[in-house]
C-alpha positions as CSV (number, residue, x, y, z in Angstrom):
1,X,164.2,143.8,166.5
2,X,163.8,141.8,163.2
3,X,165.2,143.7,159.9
4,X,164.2,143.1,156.8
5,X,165.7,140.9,154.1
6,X,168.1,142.6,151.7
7,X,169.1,141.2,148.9
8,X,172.8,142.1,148.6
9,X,173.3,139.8,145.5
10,X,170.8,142.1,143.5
11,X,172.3,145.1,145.1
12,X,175.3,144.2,144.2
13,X,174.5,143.3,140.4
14,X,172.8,146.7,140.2
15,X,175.7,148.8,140.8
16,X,177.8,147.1,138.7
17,X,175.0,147.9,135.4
18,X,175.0,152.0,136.8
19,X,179.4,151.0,135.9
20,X,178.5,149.8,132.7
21,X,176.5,152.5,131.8
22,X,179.4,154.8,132.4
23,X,181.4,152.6,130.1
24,X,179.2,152.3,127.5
25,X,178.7,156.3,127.3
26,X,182.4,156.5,127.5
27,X,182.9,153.9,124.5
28,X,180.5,156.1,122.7
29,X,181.5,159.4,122.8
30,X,183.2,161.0,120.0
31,X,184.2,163.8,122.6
32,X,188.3,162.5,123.2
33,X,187.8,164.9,126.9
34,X,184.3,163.2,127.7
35,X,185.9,160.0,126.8
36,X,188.6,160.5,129.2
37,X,186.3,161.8,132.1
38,X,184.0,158.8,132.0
39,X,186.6,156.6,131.5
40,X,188.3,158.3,134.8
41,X,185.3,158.3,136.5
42,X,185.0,154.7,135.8
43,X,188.0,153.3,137.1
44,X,187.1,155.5,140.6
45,X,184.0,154.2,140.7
46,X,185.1,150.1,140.0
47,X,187.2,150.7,143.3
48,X,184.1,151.9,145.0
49,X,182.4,149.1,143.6
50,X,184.7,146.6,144.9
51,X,184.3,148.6,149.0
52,X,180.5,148.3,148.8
53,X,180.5,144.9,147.6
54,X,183.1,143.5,150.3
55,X,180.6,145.5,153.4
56,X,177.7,143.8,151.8
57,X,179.6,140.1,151.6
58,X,180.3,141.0,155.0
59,X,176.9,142.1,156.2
60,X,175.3,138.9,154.4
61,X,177.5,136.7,156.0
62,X,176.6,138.3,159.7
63,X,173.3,138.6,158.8
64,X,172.8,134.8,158.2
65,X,175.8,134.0,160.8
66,X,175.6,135.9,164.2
67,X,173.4,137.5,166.8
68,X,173.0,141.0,166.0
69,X,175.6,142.1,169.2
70,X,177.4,140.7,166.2
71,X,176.0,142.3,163.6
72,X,176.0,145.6,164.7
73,X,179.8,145.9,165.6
74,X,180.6,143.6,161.8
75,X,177.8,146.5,160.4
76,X,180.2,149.2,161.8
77,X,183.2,147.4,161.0
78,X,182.4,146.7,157.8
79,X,181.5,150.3,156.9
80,X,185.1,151.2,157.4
81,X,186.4,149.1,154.4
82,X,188.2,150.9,152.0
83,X,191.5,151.1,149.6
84,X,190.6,147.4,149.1
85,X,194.2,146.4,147.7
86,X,195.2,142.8,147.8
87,X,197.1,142.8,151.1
88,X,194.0,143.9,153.1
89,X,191.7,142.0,150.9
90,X,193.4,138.7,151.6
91,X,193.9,139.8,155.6
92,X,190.1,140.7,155.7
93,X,189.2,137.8,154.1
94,X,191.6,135.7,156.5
95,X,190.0,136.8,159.1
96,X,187.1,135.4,158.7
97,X,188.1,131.8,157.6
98,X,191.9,130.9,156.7
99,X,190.9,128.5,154.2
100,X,188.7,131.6,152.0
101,X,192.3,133.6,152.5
102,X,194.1,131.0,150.8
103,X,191.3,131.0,148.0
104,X,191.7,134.6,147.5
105,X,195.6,133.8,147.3
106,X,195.1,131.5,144.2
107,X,193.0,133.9,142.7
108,X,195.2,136.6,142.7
109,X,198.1,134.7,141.8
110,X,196.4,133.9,138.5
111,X,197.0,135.9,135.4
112,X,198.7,139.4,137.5
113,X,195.3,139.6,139.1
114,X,197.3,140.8,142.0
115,X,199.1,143.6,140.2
116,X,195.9,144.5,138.0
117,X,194.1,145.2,141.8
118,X,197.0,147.1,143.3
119,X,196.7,149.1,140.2
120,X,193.1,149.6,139.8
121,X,193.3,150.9,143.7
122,X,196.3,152.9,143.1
123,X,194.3,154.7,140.2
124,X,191.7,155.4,142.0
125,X,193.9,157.0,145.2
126,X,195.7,159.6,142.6
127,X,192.5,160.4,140.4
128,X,190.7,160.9,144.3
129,X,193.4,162.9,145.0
130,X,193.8,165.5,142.1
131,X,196.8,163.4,140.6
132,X,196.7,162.2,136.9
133,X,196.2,158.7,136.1
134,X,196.2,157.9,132.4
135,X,193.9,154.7,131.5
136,X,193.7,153.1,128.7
137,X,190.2,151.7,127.7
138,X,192.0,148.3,127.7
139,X,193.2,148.4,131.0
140,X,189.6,149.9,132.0
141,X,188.3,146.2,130.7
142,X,191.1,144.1,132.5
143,X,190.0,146.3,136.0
144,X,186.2,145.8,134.9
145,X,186.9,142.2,134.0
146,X,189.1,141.9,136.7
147,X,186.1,143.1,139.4
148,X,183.5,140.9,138.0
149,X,185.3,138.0,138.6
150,X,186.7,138.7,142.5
151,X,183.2,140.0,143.5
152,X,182.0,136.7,141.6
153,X,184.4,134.4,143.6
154,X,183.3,137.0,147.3
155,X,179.8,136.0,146.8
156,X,180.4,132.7,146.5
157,X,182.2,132.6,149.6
158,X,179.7,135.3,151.7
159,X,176.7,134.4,150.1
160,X,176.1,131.0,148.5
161,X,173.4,130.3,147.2
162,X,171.9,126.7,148.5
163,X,175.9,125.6,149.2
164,X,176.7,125.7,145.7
165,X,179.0,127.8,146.0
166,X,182.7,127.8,148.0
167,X,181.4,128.1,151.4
């Protein structure tokens, strides 16, 4: 049984605008408890970005990569991703090629990438979870900015377009 082709880059590019809309509104708004909702709602929804984008890397790579016994445990597997901090982004990673893990290293080792992640994620766990998390819309841009770039580098390990990418 042949599925058809999903374009996970677009998919993928489209989720992050619906973020930016949020952003913008937020940016906007001369409402300081609007502001701080969208702004909230943001950062929860960056983390969420960052889940959907890793199960569709994943679900590309299979896609193009294994016989769909494969595919349909990865497709189950990669459903379960979440709370995406740096640890379990770099074992993920590692587990499907040592050399991508050690990619994902460098990049987090760059300019506290690592610490901006763990942060980002840990925002997202106490605003989930009815706890306050104060953010500022400068730290908003360094997780935005922050997001762009790793799903940037993910695609370009998962889905490279004609080998010009990493992979």
């Amino acid at each position: 049984m042949r599925t058809r082709y999903v374009d996970r880059r677009s998919l993928i590019k489209h989720e992050m605008r619906e973020i930016d809309d949020i952003i913008l509104v937020a940016d906007q708004s001369q409402d300081l408890a609007a502001r701080d909702y969208l702004t909230r709602m943001a950062v929860i929804r960056l983390s969420g970005y960052l889940e959907t984008c890793m199960e569709h890397m994943v679900n590309g790579f299979l896609e193009e990569n294994s016989s769909h016994r494969v595919l349909a445990f990865g497709r189950s597997q990669a459903a379960r991703i979440q709370n995406l901090n740096p640890s379990k982004l770099e074992a993920l990673i590692g587990n499907f090629d040592s050399e991508w893990r050690d990619v994902i290293n460098e990049f987090l080792a760059e300019d506290e990438r690592r610490q901006t992640l763990g942060n980002l994620i840990d925002a997202r766990h106490k605003l989930a979870h009815g706890k306050t998390s104060s953010v500022l819309p400068s730290t908003l841009a360094r997780y935005h900015h922050l997001a762009e770039q790793l799903v940037d580098l993910l695609a370009s390990l998962f889905l490279p377009v004609n080998g010009q990418d990493h992979a």
